[in-house]
KOLKEVEX-289749 format. One record per atom (N, C-alpha, C): y, x, z negated. Coordinates in steps of 0.001 Angstrom, whole numbers, padded with zeros to 6 digits, always signed. Layout:
KOLKEVEX-289749
YXZ;...
END
This chain:
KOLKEVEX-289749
-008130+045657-036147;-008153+046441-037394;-006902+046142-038191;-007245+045750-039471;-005543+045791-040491;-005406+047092-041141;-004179+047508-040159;-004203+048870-040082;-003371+048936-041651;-003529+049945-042292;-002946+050725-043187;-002949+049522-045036;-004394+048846-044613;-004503+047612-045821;-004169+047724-047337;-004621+049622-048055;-004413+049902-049466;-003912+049100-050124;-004136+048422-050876;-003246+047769-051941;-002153+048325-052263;-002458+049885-053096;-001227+050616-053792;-000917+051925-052649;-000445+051474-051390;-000321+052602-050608;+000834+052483-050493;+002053+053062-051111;+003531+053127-051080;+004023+054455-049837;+002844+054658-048759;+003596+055122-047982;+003720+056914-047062;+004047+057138-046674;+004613+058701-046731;+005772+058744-047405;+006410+058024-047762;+007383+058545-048645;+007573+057849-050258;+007133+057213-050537;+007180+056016-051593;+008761+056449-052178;+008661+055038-053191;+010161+054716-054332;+010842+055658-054714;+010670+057100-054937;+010883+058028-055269;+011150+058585-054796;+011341+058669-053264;+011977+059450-051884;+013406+059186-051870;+014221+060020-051239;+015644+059939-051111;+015323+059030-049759;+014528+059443-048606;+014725+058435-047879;+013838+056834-047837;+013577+056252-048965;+013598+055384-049178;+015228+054602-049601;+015483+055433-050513;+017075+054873-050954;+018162+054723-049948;+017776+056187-049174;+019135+056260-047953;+018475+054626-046623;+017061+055071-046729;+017303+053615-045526;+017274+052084-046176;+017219+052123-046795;+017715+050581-048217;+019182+050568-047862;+020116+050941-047109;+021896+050803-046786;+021762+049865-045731;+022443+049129-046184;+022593+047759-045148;+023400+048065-043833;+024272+049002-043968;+025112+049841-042865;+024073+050674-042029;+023279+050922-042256;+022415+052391-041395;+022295+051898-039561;+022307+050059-039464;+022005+050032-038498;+023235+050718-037504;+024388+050680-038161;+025078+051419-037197;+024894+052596-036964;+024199+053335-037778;+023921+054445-037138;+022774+054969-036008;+022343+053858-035866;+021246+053693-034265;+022047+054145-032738;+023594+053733-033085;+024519+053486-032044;+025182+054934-032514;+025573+055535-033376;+025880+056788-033233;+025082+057813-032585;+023749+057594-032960;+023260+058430-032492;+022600+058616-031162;+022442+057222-030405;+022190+056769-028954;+023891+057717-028218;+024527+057406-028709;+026212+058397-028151;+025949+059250-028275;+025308+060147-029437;+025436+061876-029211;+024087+062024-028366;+023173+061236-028370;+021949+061676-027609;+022317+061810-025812;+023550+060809-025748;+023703+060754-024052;+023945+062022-023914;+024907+062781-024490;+025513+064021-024754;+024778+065001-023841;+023260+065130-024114;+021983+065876-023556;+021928+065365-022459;+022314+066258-021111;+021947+065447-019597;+020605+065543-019365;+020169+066214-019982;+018309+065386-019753;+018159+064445-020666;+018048+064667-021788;+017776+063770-022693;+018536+062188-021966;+019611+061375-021533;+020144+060954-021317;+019043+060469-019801;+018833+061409-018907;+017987+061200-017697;+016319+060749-018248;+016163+061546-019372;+014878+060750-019217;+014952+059231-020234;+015842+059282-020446;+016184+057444-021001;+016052+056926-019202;+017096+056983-018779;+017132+056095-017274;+016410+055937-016876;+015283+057305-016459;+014623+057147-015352;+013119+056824-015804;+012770+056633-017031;+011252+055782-017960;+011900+054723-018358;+013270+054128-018291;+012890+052772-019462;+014164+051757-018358;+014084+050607-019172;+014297+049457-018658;+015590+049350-019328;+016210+050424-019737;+017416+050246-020894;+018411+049240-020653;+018857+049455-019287;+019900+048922-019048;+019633+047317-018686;+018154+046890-018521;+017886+045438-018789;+017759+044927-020124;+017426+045747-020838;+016736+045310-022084;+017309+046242-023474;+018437+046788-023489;+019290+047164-024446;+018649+046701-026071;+018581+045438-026186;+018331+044979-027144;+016828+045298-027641;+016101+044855-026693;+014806+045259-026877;+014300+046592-027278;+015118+048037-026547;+015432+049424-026847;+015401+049399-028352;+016581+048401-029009;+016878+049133-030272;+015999+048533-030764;+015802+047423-031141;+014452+046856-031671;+013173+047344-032181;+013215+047910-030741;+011526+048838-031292;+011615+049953-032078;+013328+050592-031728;+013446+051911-032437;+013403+051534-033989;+014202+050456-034421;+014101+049539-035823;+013092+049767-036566;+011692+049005-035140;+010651+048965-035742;+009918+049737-036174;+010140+050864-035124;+009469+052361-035724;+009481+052588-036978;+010929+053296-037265;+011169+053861-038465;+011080+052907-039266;+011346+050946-039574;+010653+050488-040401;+008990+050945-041001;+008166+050977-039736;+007201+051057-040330;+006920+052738-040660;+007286+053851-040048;+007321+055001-040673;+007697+055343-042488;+009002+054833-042796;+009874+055040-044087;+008813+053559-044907;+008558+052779-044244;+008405+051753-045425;+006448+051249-045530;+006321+051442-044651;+005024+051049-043619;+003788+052148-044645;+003049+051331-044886;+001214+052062-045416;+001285+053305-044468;+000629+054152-045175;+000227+055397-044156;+000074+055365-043454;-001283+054295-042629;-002251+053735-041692;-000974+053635-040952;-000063+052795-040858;+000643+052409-040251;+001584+053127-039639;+001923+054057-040879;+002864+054814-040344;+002628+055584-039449;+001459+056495-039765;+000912+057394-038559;+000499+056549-037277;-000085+055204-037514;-000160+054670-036181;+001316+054714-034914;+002244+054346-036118;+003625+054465-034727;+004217+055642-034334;+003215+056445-035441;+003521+057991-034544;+003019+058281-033485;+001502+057992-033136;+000885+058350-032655;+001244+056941-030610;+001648+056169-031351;+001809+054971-030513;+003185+055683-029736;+004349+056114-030160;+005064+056999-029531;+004767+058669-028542;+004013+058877-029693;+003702+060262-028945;+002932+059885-027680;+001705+058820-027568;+001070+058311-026307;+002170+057720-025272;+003232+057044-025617;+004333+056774-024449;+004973+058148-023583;+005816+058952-024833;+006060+059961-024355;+005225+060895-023640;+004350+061221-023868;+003132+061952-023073;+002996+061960-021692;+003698+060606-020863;+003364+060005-019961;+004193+060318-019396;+005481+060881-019543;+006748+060003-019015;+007324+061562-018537;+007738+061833-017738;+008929+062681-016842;+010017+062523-016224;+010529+063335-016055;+012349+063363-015904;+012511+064473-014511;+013479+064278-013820;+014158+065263-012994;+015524+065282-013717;+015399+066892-013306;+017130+067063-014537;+018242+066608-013308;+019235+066053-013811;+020081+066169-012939;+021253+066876-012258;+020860+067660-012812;+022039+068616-012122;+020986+069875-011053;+020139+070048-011527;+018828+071186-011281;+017836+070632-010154;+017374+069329-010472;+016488+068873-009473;+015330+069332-009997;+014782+070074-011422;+013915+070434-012357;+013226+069088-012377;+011754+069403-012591;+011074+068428-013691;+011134+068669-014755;+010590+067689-015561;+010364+068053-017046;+009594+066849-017949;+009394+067094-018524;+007907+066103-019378;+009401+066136-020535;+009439+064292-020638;+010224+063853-021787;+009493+064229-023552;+008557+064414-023335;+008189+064926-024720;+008166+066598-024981;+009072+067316-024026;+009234+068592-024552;+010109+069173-025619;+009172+069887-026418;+010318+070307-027472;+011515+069743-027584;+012136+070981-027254;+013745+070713-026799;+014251+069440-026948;+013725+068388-026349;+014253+066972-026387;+014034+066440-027365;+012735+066267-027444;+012363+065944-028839;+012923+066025-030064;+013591+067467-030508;+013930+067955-031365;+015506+067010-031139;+016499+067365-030045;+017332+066657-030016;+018040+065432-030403;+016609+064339-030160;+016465+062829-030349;+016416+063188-031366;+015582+063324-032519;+015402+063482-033890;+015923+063970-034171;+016873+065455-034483;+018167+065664-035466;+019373+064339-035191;+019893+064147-033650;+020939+063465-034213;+020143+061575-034994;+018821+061213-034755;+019436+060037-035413;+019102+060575-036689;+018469+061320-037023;+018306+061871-038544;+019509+062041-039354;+020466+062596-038565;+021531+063048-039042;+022610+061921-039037;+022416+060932-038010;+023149+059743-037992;+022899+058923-039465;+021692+058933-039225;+021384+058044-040545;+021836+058325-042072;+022002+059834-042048;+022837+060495-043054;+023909+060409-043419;+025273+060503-042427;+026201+060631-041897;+026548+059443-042505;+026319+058502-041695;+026543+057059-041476;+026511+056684-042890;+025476+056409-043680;+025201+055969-044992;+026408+056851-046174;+026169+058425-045905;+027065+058873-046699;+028843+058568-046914;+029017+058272-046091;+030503+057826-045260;+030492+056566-046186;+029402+055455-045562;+029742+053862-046052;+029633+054398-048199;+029465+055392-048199;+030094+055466-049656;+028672+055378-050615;+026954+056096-050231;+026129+055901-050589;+026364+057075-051654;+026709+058031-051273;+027410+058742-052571;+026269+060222-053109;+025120+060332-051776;+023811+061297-052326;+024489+062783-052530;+024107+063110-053686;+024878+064523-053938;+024211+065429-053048;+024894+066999-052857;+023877+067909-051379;+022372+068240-051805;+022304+068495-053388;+020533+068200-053548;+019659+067650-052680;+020195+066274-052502;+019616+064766-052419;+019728+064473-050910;+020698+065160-050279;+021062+065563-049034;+019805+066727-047999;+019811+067402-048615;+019179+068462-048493;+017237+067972-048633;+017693+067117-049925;+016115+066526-050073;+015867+065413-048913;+016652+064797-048490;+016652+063941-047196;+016194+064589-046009;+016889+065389-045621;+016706+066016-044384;+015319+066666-044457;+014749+067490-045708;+013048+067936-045512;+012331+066985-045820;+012084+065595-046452;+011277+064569-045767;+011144+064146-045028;+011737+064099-044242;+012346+063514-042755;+011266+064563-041679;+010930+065505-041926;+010459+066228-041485;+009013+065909-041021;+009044+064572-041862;+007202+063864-041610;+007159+063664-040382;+008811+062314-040018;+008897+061981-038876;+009000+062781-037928;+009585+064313-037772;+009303+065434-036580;+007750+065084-036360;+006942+065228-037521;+005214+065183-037292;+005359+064436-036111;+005341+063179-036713;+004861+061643-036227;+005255+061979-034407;+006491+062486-034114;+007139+062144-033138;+006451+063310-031996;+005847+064223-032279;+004986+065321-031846;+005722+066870-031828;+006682+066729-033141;+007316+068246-032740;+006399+068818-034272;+007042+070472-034538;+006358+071172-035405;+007727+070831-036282;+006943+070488-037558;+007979+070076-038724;+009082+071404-039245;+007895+072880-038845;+008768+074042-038973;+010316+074300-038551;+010044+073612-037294;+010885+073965-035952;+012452+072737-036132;+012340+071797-037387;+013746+070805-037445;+014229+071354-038859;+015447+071467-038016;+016123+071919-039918;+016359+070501-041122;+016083+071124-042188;+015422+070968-043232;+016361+071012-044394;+017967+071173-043816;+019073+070873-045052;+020576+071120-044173;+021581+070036-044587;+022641+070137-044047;+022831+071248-043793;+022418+072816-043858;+023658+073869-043662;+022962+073957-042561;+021240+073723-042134;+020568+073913-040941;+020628+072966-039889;+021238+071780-040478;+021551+070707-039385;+023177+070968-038613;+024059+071688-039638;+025416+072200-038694;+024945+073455-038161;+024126+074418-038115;+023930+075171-037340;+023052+074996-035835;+022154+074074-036432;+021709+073349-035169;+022735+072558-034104;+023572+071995-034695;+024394+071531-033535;+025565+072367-032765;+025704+073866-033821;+026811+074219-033590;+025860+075074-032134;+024726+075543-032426;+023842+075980-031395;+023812+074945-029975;+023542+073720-030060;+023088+072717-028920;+024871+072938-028267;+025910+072631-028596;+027332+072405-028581;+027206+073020-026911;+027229+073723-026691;+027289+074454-025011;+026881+073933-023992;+025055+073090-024624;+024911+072525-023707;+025036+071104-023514;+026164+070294-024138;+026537+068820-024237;+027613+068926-023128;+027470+067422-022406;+028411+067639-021675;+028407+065487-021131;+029733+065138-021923;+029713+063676-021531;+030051+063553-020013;+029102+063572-019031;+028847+063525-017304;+029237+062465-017000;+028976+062250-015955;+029563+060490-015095;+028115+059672-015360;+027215+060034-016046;+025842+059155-015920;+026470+059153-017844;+026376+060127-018618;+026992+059888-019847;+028367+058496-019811;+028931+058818-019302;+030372+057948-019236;+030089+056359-019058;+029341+056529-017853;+028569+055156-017472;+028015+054958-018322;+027521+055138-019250;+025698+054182-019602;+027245+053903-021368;+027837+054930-021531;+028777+054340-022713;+029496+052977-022708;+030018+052935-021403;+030587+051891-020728;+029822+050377-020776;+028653+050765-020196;+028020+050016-020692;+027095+049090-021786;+027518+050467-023132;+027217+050072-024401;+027943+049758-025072;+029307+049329-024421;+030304+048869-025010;+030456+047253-024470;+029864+047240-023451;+029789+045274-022563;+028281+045617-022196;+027304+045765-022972;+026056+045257-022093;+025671+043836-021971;+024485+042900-021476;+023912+042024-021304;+023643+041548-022526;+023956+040217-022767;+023672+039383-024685;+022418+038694-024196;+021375+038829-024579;+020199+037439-024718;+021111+036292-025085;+020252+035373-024334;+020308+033761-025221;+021917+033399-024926;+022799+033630-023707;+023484+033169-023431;+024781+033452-024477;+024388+034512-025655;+025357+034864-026650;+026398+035802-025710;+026906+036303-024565;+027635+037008-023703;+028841+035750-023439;+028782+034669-023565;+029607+033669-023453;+030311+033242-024948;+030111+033517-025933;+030719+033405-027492;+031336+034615-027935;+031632+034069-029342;+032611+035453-029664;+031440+036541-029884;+031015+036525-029426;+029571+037768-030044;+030370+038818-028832;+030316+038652-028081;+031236+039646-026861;+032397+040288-027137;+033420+039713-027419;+034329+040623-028356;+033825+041087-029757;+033386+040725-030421;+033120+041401-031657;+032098+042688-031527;+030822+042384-030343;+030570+043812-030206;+031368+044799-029631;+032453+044397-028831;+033143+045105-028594;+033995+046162-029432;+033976+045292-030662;+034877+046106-031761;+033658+047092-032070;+032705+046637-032027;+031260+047702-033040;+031109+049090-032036;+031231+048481-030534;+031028+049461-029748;+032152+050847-030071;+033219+050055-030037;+035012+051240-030548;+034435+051910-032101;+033829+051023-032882;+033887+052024-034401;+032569+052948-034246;+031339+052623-033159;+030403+053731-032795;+030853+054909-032306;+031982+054823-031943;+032448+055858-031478;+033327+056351-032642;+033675+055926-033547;+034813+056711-034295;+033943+057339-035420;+032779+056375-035525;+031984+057578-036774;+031536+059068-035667;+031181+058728-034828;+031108+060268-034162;+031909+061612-034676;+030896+063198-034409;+031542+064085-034890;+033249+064587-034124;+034203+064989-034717;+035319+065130-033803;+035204+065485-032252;+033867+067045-032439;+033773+067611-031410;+033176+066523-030000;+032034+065260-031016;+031330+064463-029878;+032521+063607-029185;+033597+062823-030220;+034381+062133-029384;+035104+062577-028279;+035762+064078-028706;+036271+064961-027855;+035482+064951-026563;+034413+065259-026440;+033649+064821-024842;+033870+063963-024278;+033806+062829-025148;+033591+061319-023825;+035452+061029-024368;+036023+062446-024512;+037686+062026-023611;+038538+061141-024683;+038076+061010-026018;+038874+060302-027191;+039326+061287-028295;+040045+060803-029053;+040558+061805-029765;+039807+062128-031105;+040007+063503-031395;+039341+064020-032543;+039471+064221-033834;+040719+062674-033997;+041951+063228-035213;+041018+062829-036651;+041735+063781-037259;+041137+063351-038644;+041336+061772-039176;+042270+061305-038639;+043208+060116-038792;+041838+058942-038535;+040824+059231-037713;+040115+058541-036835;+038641+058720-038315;+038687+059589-038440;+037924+059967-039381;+037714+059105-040435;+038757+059186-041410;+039602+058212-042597;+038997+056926-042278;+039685+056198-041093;+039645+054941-040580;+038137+054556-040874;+037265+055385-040055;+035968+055272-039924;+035222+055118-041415;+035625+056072-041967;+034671+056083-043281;+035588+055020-044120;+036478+054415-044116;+037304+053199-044950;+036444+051574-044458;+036294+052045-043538;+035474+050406-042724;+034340+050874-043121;+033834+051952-042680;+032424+051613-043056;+032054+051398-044644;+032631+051778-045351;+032431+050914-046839;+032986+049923-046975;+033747+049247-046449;+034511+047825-046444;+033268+046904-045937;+032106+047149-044739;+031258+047312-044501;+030306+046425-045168;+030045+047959-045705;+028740+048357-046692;+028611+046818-047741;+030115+046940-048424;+030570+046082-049502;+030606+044540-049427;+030349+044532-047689;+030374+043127-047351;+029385+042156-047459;+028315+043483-046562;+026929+042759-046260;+025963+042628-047543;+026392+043987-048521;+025730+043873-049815;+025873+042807-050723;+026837+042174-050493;+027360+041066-051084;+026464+039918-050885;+025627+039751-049932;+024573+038541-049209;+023519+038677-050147;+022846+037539-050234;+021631+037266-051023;+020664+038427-050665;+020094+038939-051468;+018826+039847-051147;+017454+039166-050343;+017403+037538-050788;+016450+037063-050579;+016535+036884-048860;+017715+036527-048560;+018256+036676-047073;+018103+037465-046410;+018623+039218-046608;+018542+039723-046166;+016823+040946-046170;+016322+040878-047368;+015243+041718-047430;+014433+041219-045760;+013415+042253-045938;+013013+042339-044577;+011647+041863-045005;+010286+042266-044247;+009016+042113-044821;+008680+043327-045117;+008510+044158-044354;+007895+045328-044694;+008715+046027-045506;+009886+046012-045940;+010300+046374-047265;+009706+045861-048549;+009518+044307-048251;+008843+043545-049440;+008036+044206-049804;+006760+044254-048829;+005863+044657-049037;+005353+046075-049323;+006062+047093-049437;+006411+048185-049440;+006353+048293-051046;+007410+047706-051589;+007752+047283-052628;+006758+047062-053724;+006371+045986-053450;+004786+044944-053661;+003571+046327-053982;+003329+046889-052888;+002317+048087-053332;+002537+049196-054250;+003796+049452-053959;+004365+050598-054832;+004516+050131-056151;+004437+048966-056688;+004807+048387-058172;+003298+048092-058558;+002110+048114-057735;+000670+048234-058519;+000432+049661-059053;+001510+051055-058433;+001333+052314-059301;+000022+053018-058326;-000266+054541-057932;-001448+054851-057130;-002621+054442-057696;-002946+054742-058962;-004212+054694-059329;-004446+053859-060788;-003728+053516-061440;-003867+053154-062976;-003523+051796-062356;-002905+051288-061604;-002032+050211-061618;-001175+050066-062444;-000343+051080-062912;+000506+050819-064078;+001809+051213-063079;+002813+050246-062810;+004074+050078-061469;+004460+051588-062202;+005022+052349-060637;+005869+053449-060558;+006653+052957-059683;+007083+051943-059261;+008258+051416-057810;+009364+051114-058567;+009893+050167-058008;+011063+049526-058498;+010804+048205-059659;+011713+048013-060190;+013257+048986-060807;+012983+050008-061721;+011555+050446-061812;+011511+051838-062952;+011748+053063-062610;+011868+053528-061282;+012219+054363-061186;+013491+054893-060952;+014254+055635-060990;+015477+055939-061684;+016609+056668-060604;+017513+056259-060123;+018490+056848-059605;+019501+057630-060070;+019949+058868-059807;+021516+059089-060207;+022528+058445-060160;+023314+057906-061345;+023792+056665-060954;+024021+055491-061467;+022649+054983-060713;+022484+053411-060951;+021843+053239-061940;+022200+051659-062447;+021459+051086-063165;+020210+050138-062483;+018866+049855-062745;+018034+048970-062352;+018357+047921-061804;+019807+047125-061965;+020087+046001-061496;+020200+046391-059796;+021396+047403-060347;+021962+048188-058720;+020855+048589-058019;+020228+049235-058322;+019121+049875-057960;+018207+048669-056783;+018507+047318-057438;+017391+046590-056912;+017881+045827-055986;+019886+045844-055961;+020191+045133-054693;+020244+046346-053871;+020514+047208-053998;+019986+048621-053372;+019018+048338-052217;+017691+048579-053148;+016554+048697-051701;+016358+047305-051518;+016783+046272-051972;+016657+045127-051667;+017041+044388-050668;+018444+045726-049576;+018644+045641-048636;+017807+046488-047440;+016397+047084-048367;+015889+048560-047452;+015603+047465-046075;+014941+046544-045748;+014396+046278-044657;+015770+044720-044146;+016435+045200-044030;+017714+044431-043759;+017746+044868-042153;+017495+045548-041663;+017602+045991-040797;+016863+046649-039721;+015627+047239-040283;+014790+047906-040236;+013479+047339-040079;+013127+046270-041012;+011843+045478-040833;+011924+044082-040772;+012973+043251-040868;+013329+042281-040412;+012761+041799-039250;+012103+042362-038263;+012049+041883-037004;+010550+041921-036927;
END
């Protein structure tokens, strides 16, 4: 079946979404790695990574698919999108955990976890982008976080149940805060996301030190309180640093040809949304209008949306 074919199907979120714009940041992929750190945080959440997946063989492969997801969720035909909802929710369904400290079972798709995984990379992706200097006023902020709310759908939680604007995303964490705790299975698996296994013999080139540096600045975009766990410091000083690189960053990669970096399913994303729903008269890009930008900007903008995301 060619799933999700519409000509003019721009999506669950089309051109006009804040999170179309916010995942068009050529930086966001770092925020995959922020939020894999606060997720260890959760000693279940963290246990049912280990004990269902192949992580620690296949690291790369992990993030990949996560890529691919939310590529095709944010950018992806309806058809599509709901398909990788539904293609997740059937994995999770399957899969159980013993807690470790309890000796509890527990079904990895319960609430609780669920909800977990999805605020922090939600919030990573926020975080992260806002920092590298994307600049969304709290409107636009606020409008981020309740679209996002599709993906709770997709992922099998109640869209009611995820907060729905920065003041509900710091109360949500200030709530979870008690029960985080960076453990010796937390400590380890960091350790190891700082030197894991390179495909393709890249563990022998400079690719090994240089992730090494990516692994140190995953940790410095972290919230004060998260670094404070895994035993680093919480200075504002660390803060600064963090959000100065990550637009030094931002400024770098944006700098690369669009034609280079665009992805496909951004293209194509693109491509449908500029036939307009029903008249065919384009509502996508560059007519539709940012705070801000001008159309030019605008178009190296999302021109980086699948830089990262649908590339693969």
């Amino acid at each position: 079946m060619n799933v999700g074919r519409r000509d003019n199907d721009a999506g669950l979120f089309g051109p006009e979404s804040v999170s179309w714009r916010l995942h068009a940041e050529p930086i966001l992929w770092l925020a995959g790695l922020r939020a894999l750190l606060l997720q260890m945080l959760l000693p279940r959440a963290l246990a049912g990574v280990l004990q269902n997946s192949n992580f620690r063989d296949d690291p790369w492969g992990r993030l990949l698919r996560t890529a691919r997801f939310y590529g095709e969720v944010v950018y992806g035909p309806t058809a599509r999108a709901e398909a990788a909802g539904d293609r997740i929710r059937k994995i999770h369904s399957r899969m159980t955990g013993v807690d470790p400290a309890t000796g509890e079972h527990f079904r990895v798709d319960d609430p609780d976890l669920l909800r977990w995984v999805y605020v922090t990379a939600t919030e990573s992706f926020c975080s992260t982008a806002q920092r590298a200097g994307l600049g969304l006023p709290a409107a636009d902020i606020d409008r981020y976080y309740d679209e996002q709310r599709v993906v709770a759908r997709l992922v099998g939680l109640d869209p009611d149940t995820v907060p729905a604007s920065a003041t509900a995303m710091r109360d949500y964490y200030a709530g979870m805060r008690p029960l985080l705790a960076a453990g010796a299975d937390a400590r380890a698996t960091a350790r190891f996301l700082a030197l894991p296994r390179f495909p393709w013999g890249l563990g022998y080139t400079p690719v090994r030190p240089m992730w090494i540096g990516v692994a140190a600045y995953g940790f410095s975009l972290l919230p004060p309180w998260a670094r404070r766990l895994y035993g680093l410091p919480g200075l504002p000083t660390t803060d600064l640093t963090a959000t100065l690189t990550a637009r030094t960053l931002r400024s770098m990669v944006r700098a690369l040809p669009t034609k280079v970096l665009e992805g496909p399913l951004y293209r194509a994303a693109r491509e449908r949304a500029s036939r307009g729903p029903d008249t065919g008269r384009p509502v996508g890009h560059p007519e539709y209008r940012r705070q801000g930008d001008d159309a030019e900007h605008q178009h190296r903008r999302h021109g980086s949306g699948h830089r990262r995301t649908s590339s693969i």
